[in-house]
C-alpha positions in Angstrom: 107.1 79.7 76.0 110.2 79.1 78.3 109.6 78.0 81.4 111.1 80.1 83.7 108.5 82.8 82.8 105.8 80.3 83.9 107.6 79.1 86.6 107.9 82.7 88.0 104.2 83.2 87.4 103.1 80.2 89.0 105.4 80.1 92.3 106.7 83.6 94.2 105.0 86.1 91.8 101.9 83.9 91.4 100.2 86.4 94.8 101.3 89.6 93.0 99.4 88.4 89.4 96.3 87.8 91.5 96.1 91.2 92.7 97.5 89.9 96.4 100.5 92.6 95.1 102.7 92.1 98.5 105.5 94.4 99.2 109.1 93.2 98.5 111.2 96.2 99.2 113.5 97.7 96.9 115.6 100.4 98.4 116.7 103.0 95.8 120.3 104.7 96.6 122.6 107.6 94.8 125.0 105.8 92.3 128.4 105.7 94.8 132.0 104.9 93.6 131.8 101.0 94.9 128.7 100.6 93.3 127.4 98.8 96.4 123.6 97.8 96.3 120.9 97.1 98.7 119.4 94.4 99.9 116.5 93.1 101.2 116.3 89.6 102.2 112.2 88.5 102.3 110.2 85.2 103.3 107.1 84.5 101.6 105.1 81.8 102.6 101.5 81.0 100.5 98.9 78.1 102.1 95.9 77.5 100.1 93.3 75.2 101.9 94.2 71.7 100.5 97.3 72.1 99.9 101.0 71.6 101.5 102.1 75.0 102.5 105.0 76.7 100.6 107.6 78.5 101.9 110.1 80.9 99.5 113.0 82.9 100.5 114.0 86.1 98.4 116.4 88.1 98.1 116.0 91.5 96.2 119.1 93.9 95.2 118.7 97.3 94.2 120.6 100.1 92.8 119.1 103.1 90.8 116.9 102.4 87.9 117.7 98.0 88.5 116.3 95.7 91.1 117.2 92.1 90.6 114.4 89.2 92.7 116.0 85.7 93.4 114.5 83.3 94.6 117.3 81.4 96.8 114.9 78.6 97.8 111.8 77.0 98.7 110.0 74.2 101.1 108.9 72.0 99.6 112.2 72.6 97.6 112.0 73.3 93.8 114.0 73.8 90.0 113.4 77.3 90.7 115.7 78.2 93.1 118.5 80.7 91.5 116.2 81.9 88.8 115.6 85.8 89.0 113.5 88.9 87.6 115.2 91.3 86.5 114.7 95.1 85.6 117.1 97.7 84.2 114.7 100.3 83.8 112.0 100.7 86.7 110.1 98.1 85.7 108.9 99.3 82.1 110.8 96.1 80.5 111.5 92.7 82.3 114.0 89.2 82.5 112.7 86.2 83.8 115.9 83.3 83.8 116.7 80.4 84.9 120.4 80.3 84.5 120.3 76.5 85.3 118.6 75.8 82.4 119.8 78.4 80.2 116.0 79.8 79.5 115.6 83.6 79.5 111.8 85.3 79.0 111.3 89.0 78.5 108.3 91.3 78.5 107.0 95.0 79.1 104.3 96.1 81.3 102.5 97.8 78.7 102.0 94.2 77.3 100.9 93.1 80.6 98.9 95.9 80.9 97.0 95.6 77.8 96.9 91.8 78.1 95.1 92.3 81.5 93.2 95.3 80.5 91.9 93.1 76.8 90.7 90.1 78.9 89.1 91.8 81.2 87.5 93.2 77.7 86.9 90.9 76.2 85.0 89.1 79.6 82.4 92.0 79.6 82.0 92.2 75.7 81.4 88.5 75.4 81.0 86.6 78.8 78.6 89.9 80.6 81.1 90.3 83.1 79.5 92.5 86.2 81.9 93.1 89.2 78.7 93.7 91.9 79.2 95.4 95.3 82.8 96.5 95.2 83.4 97.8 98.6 86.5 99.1 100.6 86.8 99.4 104.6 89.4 100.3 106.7 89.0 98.2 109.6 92.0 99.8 111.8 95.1 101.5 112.3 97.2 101.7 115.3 100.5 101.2 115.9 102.1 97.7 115.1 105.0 95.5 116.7 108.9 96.8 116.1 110.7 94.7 113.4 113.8 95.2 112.3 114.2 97.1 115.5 112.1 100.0 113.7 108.7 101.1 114.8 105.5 100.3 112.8 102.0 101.1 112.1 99.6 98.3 111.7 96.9 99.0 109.3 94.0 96.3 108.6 91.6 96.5 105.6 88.6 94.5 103.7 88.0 94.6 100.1 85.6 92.9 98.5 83.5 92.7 95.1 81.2 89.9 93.8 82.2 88.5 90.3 79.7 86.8 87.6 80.2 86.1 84.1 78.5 83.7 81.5 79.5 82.3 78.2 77.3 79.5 76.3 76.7 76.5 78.8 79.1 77.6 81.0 78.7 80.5 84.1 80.8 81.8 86.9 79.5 83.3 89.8 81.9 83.9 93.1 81.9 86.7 96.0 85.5 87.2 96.7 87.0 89.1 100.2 90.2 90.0 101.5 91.3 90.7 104.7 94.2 92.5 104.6 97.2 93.6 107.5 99.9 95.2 106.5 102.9 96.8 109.0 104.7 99.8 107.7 107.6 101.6 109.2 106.6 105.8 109.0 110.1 106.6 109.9 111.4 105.6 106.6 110.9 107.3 103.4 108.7 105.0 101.1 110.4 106.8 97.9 113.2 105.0 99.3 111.9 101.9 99.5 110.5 101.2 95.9 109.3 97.7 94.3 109.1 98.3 90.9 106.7 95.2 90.9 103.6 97.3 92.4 104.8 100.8 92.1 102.9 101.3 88.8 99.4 99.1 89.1 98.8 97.1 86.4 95.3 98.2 86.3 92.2 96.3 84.8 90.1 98.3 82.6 87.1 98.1 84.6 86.4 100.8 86.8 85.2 98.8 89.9 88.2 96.9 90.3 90.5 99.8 89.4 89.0 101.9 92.4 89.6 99.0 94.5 93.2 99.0 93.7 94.0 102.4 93.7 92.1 103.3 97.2 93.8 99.9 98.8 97.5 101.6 97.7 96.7 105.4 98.8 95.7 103.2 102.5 99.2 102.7 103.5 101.9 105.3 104.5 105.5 104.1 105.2 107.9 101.7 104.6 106.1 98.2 104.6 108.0 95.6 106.7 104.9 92.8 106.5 102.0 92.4 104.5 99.6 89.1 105.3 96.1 88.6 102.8 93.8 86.7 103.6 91.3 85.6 101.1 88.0 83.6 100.9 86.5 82.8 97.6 82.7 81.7 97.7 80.9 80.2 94.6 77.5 79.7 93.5 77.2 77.1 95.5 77.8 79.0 98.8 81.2 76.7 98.6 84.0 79.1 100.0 88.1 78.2 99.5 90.3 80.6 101.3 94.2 81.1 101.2 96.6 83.1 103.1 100.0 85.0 101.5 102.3 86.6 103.8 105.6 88.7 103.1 108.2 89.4 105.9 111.1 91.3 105.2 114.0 89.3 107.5 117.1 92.0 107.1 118.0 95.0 105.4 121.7 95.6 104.3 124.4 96.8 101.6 126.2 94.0 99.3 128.5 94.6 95.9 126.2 94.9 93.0 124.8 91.4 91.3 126.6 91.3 87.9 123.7 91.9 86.3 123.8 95.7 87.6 126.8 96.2 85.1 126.9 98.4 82.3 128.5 96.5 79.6 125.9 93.2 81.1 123.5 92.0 78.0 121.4 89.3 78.9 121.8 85.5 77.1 119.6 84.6 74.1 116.1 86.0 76.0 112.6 85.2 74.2 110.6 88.1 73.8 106.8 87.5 75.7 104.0 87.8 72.8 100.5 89.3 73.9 99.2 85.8 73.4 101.4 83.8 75.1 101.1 86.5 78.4 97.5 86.1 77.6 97.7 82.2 78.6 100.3 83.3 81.5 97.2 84.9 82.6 94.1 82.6 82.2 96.6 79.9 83.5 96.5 82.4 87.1 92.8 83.1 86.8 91.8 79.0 86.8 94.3 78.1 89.2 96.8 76.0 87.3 
């Protein structure tokens, strides 16, 4: 598999494949004759307990139907910086590539979909998989901090479920919360701030986890400016390891078009994603490698 795709899937997109989903803004504007785009610059910073914290800086271009993510860079710094997702179509089809090392990935999110939707499958067909006490509270809402010298409303929920599966010798057996913030800005149209990355839910196939995710994105109303999740994972064991992702947007503005927004723009010699190797994308995500 190239690398860039797992590098993506392991570093600044790693939150969104874990159901953290945080917003990264992509403003949608009417085709105009300098082709301009907006832009959205973002910090995301991710500390699991144990480890060094990580801090990424993005930058995400929009125009129409296309929204390109770079990563510019990251502390502790990495290869990754300059690689990009891309999407031509509203996130139906997508690029991951690393023009430093020449490597280009693509996939669709009905793949993803079904690759998400077959493992979770396959978990309850062979392993028993039971999601136990799914539950959904609004803490608060009230209104929030100006950023970007905009107004926002602060909105704080909990979700959480308990998880257990078993297969052979081996069982799995964790309650899982997250506390989550988010700030949202009511005075801008969301339609008009669109991330084609969490737009369209890659949903699970199982109905508890699907209501979760469906009732957690109906919560919100506005723009979103920040989101911070918090997250504790307890075992069997009653061992709990918690992590913490936030996502600032920094500034808002207008730039020329990446090149990548072009017409006559076809992407170098790109590796198209198989089921199977999403699949192992995927597992890699669920055992934290």
């Amino acid at each position: 598999m190239p690398g860039c795709l797992t590098r993506w899937f392991s570093g600044p997109c790693r939150g969104a494949a874990l159901g953290l989903a945080l917003a990264a803004l992509c403003l949608v504007l009417s085709p105009g004759a300098a082709r301009a785009a907006r832009v959205t610059h973002m910090t995301l910073e991710i500390q699991r307990e144990g480890e060094p914290a990580q801090t990424h800086q993005l930058v995400l271009s929009s125009q129409g139907d296309m929204a390109q993510y770079v990563l510019k860079s990251s502390q502790p710094p990495n290869s990754r910086a300059g690689s990009f997702l891309l999407t031509r179509d509203q996130g139906k089809s997508w690029y991951a590539i690393d023009p430093a090392q020449g490597e280009c990935a693509r996939w669709t999110d009905q793949d993803m979909a079904a690759v998400i939707s077959g493992y979770v499958h396959k978990l309850k067909r062979w392993a028993g998989l039971k999601i136990e006490a799914p539950e959904f509270r609004k803490l608060s809402e009230e209104p929030g901090e100006a950023m970007l010298g905009l107004p926002t409303w602060r909105y704080t929920y909990r979700v959480s479920f308990g998880f257990k599966a078993k297969l052979l010798f081996s069982s799995w057996e964790y309650r899982i919360t997250r506390d989550i913030e988010v700030w949202a800005c009511q005075q801008v149209q969301p339609s008009l701030l669109r991330d084609w990355l969490v737009d369209a839910p890659l949903l699970a196939g199982h109905g508890a986890i699907d209501r979760l995710i469906k009732q957690g994105l109906a919560e919100v109303k506005g723009a979103i400016l920040k989101k911070r999740v918090r997250q504790a994972v307890t075992d069997k064991k009653g061992k709990t390891t918690r992590s913490q992702i936030t996502q600032t947007v920094n500034l808002l503005g207008e730039e020329n078009a990446p090149p990548v927004f072009a017409p006559a723009w076809s992407p170098p010699p790109c590796q198209p994603q198989s089921r199977e190797q999403l699949q192992k994308v995927i597992e890699s995500l669920i055992k934290g490698k």
